[in-house]
C-alpha positions in Angstrom: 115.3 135.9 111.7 113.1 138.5 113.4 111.6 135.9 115.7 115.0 134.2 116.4 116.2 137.4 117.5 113.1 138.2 119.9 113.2 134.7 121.4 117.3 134.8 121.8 115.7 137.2 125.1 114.3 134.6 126.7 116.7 131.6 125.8 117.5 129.7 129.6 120.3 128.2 127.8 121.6 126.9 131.5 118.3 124.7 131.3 119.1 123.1 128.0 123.2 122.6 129.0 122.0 120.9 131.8 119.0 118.7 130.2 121.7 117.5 127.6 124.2 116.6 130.4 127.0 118.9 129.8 126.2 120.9 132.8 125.2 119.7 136.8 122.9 121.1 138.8 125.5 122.4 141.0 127.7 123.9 138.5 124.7 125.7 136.8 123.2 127.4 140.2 126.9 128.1 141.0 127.8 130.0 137.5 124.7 132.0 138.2 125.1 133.1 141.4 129.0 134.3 140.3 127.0 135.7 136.8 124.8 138.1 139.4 128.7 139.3 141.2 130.0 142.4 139.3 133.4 141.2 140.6 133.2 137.7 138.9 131.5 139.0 136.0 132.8 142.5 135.4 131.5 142.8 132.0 128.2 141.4 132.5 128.6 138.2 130.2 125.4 136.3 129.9 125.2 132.8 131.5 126.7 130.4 128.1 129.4 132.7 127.6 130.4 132.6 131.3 129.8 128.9 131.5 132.6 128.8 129.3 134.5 131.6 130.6 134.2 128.7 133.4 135.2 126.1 131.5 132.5 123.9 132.2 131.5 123.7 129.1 133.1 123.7 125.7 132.4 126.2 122.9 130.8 123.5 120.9 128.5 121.8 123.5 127.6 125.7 123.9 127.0 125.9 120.5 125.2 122.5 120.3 122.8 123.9 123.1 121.9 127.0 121.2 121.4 124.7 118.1 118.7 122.8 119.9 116.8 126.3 121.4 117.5 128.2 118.1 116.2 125.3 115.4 119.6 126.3 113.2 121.3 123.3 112.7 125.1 122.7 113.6 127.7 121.6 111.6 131.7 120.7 112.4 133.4 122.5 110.0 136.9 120.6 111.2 135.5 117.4 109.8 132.4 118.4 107.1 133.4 119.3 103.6 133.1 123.2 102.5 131.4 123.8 98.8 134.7 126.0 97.5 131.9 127.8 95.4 130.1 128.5 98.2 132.7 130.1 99.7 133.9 132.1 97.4 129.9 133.9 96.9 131.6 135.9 100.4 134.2 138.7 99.7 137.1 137.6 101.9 137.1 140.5 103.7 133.6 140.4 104.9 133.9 137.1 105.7 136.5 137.9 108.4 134.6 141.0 109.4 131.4 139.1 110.3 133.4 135.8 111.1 131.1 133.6 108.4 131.8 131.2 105.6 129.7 129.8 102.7 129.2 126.2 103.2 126.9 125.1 100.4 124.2 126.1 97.8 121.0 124.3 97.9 118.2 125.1 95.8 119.4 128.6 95.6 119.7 129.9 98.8 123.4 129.7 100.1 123.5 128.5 103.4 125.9 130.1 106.0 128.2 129.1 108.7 128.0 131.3 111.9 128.9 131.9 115.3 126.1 134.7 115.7 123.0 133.2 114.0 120.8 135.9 115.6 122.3 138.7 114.1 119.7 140.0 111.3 122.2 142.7 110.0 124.9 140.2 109.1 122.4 138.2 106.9 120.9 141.2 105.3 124.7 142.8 104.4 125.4 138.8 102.9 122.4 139.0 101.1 123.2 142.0 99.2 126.6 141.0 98.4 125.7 137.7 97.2 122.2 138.3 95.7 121.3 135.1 97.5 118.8 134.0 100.3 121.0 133.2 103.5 120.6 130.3 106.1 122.2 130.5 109.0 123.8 127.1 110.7 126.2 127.3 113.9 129.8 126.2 113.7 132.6 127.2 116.6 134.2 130.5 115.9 137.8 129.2 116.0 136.8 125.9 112.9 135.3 129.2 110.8 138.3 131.2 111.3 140.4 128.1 110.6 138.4 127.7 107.2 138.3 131.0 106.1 142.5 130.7 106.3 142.6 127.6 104.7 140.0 128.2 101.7 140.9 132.2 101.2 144.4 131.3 101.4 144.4 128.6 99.3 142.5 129.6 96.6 144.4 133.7 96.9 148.0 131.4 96.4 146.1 129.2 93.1 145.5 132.6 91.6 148.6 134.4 91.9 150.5 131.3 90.7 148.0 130.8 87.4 149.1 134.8 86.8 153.1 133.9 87.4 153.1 131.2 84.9 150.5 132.9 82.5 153.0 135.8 82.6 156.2 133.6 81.4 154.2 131.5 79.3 156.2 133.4 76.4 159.3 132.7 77.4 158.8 128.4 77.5 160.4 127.9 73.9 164.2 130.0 75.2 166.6 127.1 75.7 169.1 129.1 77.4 166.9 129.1 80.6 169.2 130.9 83.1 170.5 133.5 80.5 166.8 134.7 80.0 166.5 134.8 83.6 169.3 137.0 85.0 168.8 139.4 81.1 165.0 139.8 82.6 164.7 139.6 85.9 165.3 142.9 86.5 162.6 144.5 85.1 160.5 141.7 86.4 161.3 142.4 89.9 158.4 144.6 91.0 155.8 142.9 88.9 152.6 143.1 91.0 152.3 138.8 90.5 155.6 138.3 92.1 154.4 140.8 94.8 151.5 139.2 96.0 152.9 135.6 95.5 155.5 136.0 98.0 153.1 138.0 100.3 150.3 134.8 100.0 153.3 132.5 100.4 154.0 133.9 103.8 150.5 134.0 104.6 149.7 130.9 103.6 153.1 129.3 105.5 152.2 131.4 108.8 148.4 129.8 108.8 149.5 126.4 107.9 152.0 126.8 110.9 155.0 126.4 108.9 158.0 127.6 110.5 160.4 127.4 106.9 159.8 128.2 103.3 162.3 127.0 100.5 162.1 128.2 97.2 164.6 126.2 95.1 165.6 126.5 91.3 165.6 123.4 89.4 166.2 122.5 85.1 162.5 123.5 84.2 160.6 124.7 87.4 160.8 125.9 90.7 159.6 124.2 93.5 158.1 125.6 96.9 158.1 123.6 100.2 157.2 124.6 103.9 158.1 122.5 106.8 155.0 122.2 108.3 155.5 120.0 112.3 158.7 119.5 111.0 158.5 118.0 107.4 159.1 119.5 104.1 155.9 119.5 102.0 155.9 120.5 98.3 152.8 123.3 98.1 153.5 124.5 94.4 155.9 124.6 91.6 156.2 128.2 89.2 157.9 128.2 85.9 161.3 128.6 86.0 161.4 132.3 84.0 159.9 133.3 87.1 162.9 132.0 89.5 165.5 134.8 89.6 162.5 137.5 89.8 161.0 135.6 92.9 164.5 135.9 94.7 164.7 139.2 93.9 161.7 140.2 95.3 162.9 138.1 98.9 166.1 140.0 98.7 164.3 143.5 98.3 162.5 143.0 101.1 165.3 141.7 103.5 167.2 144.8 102.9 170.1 142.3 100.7 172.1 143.6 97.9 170.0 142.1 94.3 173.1 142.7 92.0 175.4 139.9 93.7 174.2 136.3 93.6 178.3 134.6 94.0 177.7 134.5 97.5 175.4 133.4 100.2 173.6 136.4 101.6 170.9 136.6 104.9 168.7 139.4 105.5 166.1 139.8 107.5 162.1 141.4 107.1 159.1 141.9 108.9 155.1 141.5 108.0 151.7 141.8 109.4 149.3 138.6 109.1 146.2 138.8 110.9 147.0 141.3 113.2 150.5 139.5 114.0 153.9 140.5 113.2 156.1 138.2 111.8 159.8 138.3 112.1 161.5 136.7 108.8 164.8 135.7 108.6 166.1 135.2 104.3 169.1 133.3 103.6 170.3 132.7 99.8 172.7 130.4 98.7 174.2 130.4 95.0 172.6 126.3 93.6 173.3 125.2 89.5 170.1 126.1 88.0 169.7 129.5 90.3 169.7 131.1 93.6 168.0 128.8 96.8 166.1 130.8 99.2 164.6 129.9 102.7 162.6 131.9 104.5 162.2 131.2 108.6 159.0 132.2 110.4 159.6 133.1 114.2 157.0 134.2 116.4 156.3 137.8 116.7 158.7 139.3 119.5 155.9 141.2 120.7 153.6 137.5 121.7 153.1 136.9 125.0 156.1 133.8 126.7 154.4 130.8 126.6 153.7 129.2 130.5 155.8 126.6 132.0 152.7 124.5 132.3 152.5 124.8 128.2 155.5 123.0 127.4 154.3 119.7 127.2 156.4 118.6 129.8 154.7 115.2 131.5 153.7 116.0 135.4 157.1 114.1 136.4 159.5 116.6 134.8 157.7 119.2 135.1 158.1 118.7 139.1 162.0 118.2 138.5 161.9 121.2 136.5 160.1 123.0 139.2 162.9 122.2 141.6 165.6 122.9 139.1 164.3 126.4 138.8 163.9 127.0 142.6 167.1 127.5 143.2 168.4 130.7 143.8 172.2 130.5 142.2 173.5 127.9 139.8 173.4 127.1 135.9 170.8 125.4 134.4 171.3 124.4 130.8 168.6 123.6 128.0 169.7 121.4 125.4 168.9 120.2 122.2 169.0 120.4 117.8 168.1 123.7 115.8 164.3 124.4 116.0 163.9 122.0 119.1 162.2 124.6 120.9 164.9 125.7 123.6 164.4 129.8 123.2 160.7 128.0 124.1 161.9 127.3 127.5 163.9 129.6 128.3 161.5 132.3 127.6 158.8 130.1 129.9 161.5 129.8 132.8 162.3 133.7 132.6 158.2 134.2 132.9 158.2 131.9 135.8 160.9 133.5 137.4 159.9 136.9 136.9 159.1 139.1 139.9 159.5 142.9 140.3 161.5 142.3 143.3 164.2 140.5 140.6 166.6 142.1 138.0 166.6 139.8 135.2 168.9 140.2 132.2 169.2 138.5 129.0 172.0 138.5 126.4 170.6 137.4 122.9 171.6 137.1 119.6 168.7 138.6 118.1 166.1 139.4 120.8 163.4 137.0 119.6 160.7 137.7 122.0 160.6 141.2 123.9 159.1 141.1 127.7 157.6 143.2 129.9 160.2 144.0 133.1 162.9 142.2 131.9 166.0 144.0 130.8 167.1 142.3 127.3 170.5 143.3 125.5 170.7 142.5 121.3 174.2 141.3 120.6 176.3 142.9 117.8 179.5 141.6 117.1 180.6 144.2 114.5 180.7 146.5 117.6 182.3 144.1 119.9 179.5 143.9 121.7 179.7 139.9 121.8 178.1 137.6 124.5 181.4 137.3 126.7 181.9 141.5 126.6 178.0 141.9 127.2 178.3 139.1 130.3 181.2 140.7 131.9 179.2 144.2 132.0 176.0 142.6 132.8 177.8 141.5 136.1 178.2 145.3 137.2 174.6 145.6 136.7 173.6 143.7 139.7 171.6 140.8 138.3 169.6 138.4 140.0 169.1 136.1 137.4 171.1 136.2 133.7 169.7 134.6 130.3 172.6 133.9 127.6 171.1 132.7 124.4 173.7 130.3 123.6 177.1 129.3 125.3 179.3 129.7 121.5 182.9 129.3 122.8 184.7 128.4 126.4 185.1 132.3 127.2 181.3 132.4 127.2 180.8 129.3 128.9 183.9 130.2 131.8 182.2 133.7 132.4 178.7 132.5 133.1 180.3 129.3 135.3 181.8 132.2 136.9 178.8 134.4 137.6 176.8 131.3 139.1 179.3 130.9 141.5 179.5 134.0 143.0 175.3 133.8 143.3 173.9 134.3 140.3 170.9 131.9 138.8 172.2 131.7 135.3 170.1 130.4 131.6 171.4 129.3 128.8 171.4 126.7 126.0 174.0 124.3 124.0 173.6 122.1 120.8 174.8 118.3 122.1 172.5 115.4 122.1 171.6 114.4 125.4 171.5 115.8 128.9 174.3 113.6 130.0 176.6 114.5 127.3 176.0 118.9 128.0 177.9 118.2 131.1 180.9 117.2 128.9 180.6 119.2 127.0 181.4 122.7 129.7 184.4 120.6 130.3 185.7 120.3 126.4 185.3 124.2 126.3 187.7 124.2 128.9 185.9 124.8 132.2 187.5 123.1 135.0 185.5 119.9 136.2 185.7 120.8 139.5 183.8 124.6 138.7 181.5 122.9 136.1 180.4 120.6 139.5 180.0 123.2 142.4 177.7 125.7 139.5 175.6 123.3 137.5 172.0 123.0 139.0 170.6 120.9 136.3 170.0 120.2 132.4 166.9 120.2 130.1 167.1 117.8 127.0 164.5 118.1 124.7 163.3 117.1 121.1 160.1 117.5 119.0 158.1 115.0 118.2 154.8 115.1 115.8 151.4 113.9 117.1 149.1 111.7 115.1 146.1 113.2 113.5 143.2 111.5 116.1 140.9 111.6 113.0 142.4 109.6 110.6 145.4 107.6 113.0 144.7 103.3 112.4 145.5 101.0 115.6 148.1 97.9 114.2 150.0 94.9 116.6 153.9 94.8 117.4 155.9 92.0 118.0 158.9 92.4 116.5 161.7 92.3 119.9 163.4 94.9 118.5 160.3 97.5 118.3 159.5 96.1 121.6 162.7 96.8 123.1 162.3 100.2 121.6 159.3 100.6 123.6 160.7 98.7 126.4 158.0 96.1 126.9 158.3 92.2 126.7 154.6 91.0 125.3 152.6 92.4 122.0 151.3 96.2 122.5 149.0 98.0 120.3 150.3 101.1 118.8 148.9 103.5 115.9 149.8 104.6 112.8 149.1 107.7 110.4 146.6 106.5 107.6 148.0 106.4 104.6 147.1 109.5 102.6 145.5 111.1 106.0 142.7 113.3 106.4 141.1 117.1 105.5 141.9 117.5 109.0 145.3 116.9 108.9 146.2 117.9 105.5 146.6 114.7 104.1 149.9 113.8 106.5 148.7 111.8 109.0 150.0 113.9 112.0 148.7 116.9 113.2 150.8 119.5 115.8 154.3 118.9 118.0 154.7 118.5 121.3 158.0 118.3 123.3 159.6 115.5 125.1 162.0 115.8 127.8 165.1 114.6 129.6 165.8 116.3 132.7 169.2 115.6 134.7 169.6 117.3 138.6 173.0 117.0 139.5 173.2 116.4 142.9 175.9 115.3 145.3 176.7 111.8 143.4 176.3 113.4 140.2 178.4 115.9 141.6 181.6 113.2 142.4 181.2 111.7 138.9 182.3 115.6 137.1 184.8 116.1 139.0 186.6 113.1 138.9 186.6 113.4 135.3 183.5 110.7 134.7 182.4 109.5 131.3 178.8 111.0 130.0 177.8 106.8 130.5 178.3 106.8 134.2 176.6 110.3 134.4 173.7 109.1 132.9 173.3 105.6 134.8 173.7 107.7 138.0 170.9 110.4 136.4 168.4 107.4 135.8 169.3 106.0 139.6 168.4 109.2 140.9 164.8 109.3 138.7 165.4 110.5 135.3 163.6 109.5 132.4 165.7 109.3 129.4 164.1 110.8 126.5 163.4 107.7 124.5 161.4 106.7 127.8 159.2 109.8 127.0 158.5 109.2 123.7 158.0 105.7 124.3 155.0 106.5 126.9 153.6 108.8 124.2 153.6 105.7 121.6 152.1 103.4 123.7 149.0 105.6 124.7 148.7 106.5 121.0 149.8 110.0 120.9 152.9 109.9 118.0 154.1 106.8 116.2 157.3 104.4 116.2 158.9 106.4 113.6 158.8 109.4 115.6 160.2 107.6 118.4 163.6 106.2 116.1 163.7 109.3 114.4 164.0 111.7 118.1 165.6 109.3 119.9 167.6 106.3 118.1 171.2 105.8 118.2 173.5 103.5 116.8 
């Protein structure tokens, strides 16, 4: 390890990026003439690192380079199988310190997958922990963290459930199941198990990228599921003894009141997981065998707004979008279901917008995400402070541009028609189903066509759709007219599927992430004539597609023919009867 160190000095790893083609000439002589600028390099990065810094090159071609110079073999831990034995010889906790996993045992000597293979003192700290010899192989930093979730997790969430059910193992022979429940429970509540099996749960959901966990009571066990991109997958069952002591536990920690279970009750909790804070909103609703609970995951309101350029808009609507945004005064209205990602958006636009020289004000209901310069006001109806009191203020604090989380009722919606009129760029969203039908929907709430036409600047549709897992995804034919109308071509297209039963990669679902797809309205002069003379949401959407919209089954449609989600995803986002 010694020698790798000392020749780690003298490594031109430029020369071996560039003999293995994933450098030019040009780029290389470039990166090290910026490498020698204390400007360009301020922290003195050597030349691989600031290749990628670059971004020409990826962190596993770097890594495949360093292979080659080091003699430590590479492995992809997103695709190779990880010994769970091997693992587990490394304490979690130094695992994440040193950013290192076990990856198998051979002959003895456990062989280690790293990000720093040159670093003696790692190996000699694993040594004495494990009482093994250590090998070093390379692997990306991000596919070792990844592991280290998914293994540590997994196997911390097996545990805690074998103590759970090992603890109400007594109890299985009580027929009068929910009885013993609420006569125990109780005392149950601050059982260490119970502890630590909500606190994996919500670890385990938050790496997993769940963004909902229900724990629901049935006759003779309770079942846990997340909604992982969207779908519910069962992760565990616990006895059923354990039920009412689980809840508890939920209601404890969102600050709910244990004794009454008549009602449905929401509270609301916060937790660190890997350095992140989690906001969790609990909601509990009396069921026949016992309380339901589901627990939602938001992003921490301390992360960073994601960029426009992030929102998976295609290059067409995000230039629509661009112009939308431009304008100085007007409404422009995201729409779409629960959990479609319109906060998303809004949050991008207000980043886009933002500018010191601008006052920009939001009204929310709660404050998800808290950003830098922007002035943000929590609602709170018990006070009366509710989003058509909050608006009418806001507009005596001379805004530029105003964010409402959600127009609720025509007050709302009249106020901020209002406040774009008289030159204020206004943000907001509403639940309907398309873009065309949002216009209609300001009029229903009792704004005046004529006032809905001279303020509305545009509308953002959107959905989620899941992307297929491009490990495991299988090419198949259609030529059924009806799925080709849905696609809206005439001849026999190939398309893919999930494999059946999926991959390691994608957990065994066949998809793996979301994306967003898009319907973008500008209503401009003829749009304009349509809502005031009381049009139907048909003729505003014939006109919308005239003037260059794509609708958002045309989206999805794209994405299914160049193999990025599937036919079912493209019914279940977009298909009306």
């Amino acid at each position: 390890m010694k020698n790798n160190m000392q020749g780690a000095q003298s490594i031109r790893i430029g020369d071996i990026l560039l003999e293995s083609g994933f450098i030019t000439a040009d780029q290389l002589s470039m990166a090290l003439q910026k490498q020698k600028d204390k400007e360009e390099n301020p922290n003195g990065l050597k030349i691989g690192d600031f290749l990628l810094k670059l971004g020409y090159v990826s962190e596993t071609q770097l890594l495949h380079a360093l292979s080659t110079r080091l003699k430590v073999p590479f492995v992809d831990l997103t695709t190779a199988k990880i010994d769970g034995d091997s693992a587990k010889k490394i304490p979690e906790a130094l695992a994440r310190k040193h950013v290192c996993i076990g990856y198998k045992i051979n002959h003895g000597r456990l062989y280690v997958a790293t990000n720093d293979p040159i670093n003696f003192f790692i190996f000699e700290e694993l040594k004495i922990s494990t009482g093994m010899e250590i090998y070093p192989m390379l692997a990306t930093q991000s596919s070792i963290m990844d592991a280290i979730n998914r293994i540590y997790t997994q196997s911390n969430v097996s545990g805690v459930v074998d103590d759970i059910n090992k603890e109400y193992q007594e109890e299985r022979h009580r027929t009068q199941i929910q009885t013993q429940v609420e006569q125990e429970s109780e005392e149950r509540v601050d059982n260490a198990p119970v502890v630590r099996l909500v606190n994996q749960l919500i670890e385990s959901a938050f790496r997993r990228n769940a963004s909902d966990i229900h724990v629901e009571a049935f006759k003779d066990r309770t079942r846990i599921r997340m909604r992982i991109d969207g779908e519910l997958m069962e992760v565990m069952t616990v006895k059923i003894q354990a039920h009412q002591a689980l809840v508890t536990r939920l209601k404890i920690m969102g600050g709910m009141n244990i004794a009454e279970r008549r009602i449905p009750l929401d509270g609301r909790a916060g937790m660190v997981v890997d350095g992140v804070t989690l906001d969790i909103r609990i909601s509990t609703i009396p069921a026949v065998y016992g309380e339901k609970a589901v627990l939602r995951l938001l992003s921490t309101a301390d992360e960073k707004a994601r960029p426009v350029t992030e929102l998976g808009m295609t290059e067409y609507n995000y230039e629509m979008f661009r112009s939308i945004i431009r304008c100085p005064h007007g409404v422009m209205l995201v729409t779409g279901p629960t959990g479609s990602g319109k906060s998303t958006t809004l949050y991008a636009t207000l980043g886009a917008l933002y500018t010191p020289k601008l006052n920009l004000v939001t009204v929310e209901d709660p404050v998800e995400k808290k950003m830098d310069g922007i002035n943000q006001v929590q609602i709170n109806v018990k006070a009366g402070m509710t989003f058509a009191a909050a608006l009418r203020s806001l507009l005596r604090q001379d805004p530029d541009v105003i964010m409402i989380g959600e127009i609720r009722d025509g007050e709302t919606a009249d106020i901020a028609i209002r406040a774009a009129i008289t030159g204020h760029l206004v943000l907001s969203t509403l639940h309907t189903n398309d873009a065309a039908s949002t216009i209609l929907r300001l009029v229903d709430m009792g704004v005046a066509p004529y006032m809905v036409a001279s303020s509305l600047i545009g509308v953002v549709a959107q959905r989620l759709v899941r992307l297929l897992c491009p490990v495991c995804r299988q090419k198949r034919i259609i030529d059924d007219p009806a799925d080709l109308r849905l696609v809206g071509v005439n001849h026999q297209v190939e398309v893919y599927d999930p494999m059946p039963g999926g991959c390691r990669d994608c957990s065994a679902t066949g998809y793996k992430g979301r994306t967003a797809i898009h319907e973008i309205i500008i209503t401009n002069n003829a749009i304009k004539e349509i809502i005031s003379g009381g049009g139907t949401a048909s003729e505003i959407e014939e006109m919308a597609i005239k003037n260059g919209t794509k609708l958002l089954r045309h989206n999805v449609a794209e994405m299914v023919l160049a193999g990025r989600t599937t036919m079912d995803e493209l019914v279940k986002a977009t298909y009306t009867v």
